[in-house]
N, C-alpha and C positions, 0 to 999 in steps of 0.2 A: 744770332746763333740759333741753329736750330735745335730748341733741346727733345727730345720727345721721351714716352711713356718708358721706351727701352733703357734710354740713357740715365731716365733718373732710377731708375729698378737695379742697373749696372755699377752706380754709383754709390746706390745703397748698401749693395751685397758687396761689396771692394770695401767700405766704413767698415761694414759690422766684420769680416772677414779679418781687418784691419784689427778692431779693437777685439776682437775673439786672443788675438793673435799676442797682442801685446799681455792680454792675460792671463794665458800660458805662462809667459816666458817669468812676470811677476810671480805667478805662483811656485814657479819652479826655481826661481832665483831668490827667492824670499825667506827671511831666516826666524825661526823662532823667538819669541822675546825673550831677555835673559834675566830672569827672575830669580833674585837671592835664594843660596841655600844655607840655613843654619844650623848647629849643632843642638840637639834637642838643649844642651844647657843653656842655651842663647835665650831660651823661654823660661827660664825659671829664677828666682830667686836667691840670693843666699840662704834662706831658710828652709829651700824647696819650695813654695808656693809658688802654682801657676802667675805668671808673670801678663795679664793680660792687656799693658801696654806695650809691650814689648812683640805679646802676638800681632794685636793693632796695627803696629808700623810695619810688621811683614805683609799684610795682606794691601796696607794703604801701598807700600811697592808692587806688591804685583798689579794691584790696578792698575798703575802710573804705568807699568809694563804694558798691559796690554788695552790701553788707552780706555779703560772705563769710567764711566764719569763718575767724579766723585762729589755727590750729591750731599745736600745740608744733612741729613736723615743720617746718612753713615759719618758724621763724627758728634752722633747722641749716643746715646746708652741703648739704643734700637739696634746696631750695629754691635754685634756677640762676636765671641770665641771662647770656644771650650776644650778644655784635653780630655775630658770625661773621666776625670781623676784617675788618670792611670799615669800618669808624670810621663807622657811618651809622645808629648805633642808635635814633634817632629814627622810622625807615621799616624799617631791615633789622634783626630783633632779635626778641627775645621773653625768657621769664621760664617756667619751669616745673618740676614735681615729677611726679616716677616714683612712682607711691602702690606699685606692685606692675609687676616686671619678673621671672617666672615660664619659665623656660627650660623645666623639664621637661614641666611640663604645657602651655606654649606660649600664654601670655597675659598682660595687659599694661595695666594703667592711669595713666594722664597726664591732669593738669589742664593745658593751652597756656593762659600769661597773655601777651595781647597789649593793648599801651598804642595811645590814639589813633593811628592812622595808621601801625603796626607792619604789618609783613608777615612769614612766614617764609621764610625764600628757597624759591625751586622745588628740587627734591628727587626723590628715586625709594628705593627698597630693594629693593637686589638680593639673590638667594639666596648665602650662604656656605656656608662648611664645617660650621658650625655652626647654622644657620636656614633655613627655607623663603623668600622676597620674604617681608616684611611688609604684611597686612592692613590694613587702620583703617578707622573709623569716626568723625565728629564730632558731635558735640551741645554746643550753645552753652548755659549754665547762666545767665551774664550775658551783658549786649549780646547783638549780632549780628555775623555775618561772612562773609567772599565765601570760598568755599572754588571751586578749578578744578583741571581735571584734561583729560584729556586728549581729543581729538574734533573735529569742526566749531568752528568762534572762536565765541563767542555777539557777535549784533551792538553794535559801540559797544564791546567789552571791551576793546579799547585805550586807552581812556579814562582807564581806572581801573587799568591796569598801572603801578606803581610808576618812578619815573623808570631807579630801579637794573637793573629788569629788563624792560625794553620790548624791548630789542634779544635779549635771552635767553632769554625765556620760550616756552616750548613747550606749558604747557598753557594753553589759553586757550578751554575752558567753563565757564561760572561760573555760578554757583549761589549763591543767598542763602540762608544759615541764620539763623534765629529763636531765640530761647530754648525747646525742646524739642524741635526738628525735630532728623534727625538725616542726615548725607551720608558718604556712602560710596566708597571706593577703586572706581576703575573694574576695576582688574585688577592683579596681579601686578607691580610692576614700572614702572608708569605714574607718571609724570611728574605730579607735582599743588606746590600751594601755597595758601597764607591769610592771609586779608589782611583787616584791621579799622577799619572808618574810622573808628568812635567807641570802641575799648576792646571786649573782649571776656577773657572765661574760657570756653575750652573745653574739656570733657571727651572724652577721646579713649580710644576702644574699640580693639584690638588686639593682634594675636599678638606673639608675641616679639619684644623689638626687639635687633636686634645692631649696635653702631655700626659694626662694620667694613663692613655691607652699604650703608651714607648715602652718596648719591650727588649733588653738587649741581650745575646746570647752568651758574650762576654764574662764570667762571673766578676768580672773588676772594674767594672764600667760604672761611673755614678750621673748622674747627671739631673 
């Protein structure tokens, strides 16, 4: 057979043409994962107390949803969820792990696990005695998410402010993240928050974090 330079160059471009093609058709036939949604009372107690086995098994499903692995680390006590004592952890809450929290050299890795319709309350990080403001950066790994920060309102963003924080919220430019895209702190100090209408895992890039520097806008926010 005579093959030559053309015919393997022809054959190449017909492959990748090929598999370009079948991953269209995947991404446009492909369905979201379907990740439990529960009544904020699903997380609480008879007594009222935040229920935080109960949060646990929600977020161990959404993994399981969207195929994360679920590694030794996340079934220690390194592996959080908090409602930030506002009993509303259905909308105010999240779930996450400090992979590496690096004071000396000043850097910082977090996966942010937010269920359906979670948000993290508004926030800032000021300089301490011991820290610069903290940095960050987000990149969504699963789902998507509205990350806002501080500036001009983006039009309609009242819409989608959480009922808990309409009256409170300061940053209100909002920005849609993708699975790969990645959003970044306006500056120093700025006022931001995130917010997931279907489930999201984010990874979070960032200098040191010092929690004595958390500042929440919230007045009912403990944490």
């Amino acid at each position: 057979m005579d093959i030559t330079r053309r015919h393997i160059l022809t054959g190449f471009a017909a492959a990748a043409a090929g598999i370009l093609l079948k991953g269209n058709v995947m991404a446009d036939t492909s369905k979201s994962p379907v990740i439990p949604r529960y009544p904020n009372e699903h997380y609480y107690k008879s007594d009222g107390t935040f229920d935080v086995e109960a949060a646990k098994a929600a977020y161990f499903e959404m993994f399981e949803a969207f195929h994360y692995p679920i590694v030794d680390r996340l079934r220690t006590d390194e592996f959080w969820a908090v409602d930030f004592g506002m009993g509303n952890f259905a909308e105010v809450g999240m779930g996450g792990i400090f992979w590496v929290n690096n004071k000396e050299h000043d850097y910082f890795g977090h996966d942010i696990y937010l269920l359906p319709g979670q948000m993290i309350p508004e926030h800032r990080h000021v300089r301490t005695e011991d820290a610069a403001p903290k940095m960050e950066g987000w990149q969504p790994r699963h789902g998507w998410c509205y990350i806002y920060g501080e500036g001009d309102p983006t039009p309609g963003v009242e819409a989608r402010i959480p009922a808990s924080h309409r009256g409170c919220a300061k940053a209100r430019v909002e920005k849609k993240l993708l699975p790969g895209e990645v959003g970044m702190l306006g500056g120093p100090e700025q006022w931001h928050w995130m917010y997931a209408p279907e489930g999201a895992i984010v990874t979070e890039y960032a200098t040191y974090h010092d929690g004595t520097g958390l500042r929440f806008s919230h007045p009912d926010v403990k944490f």
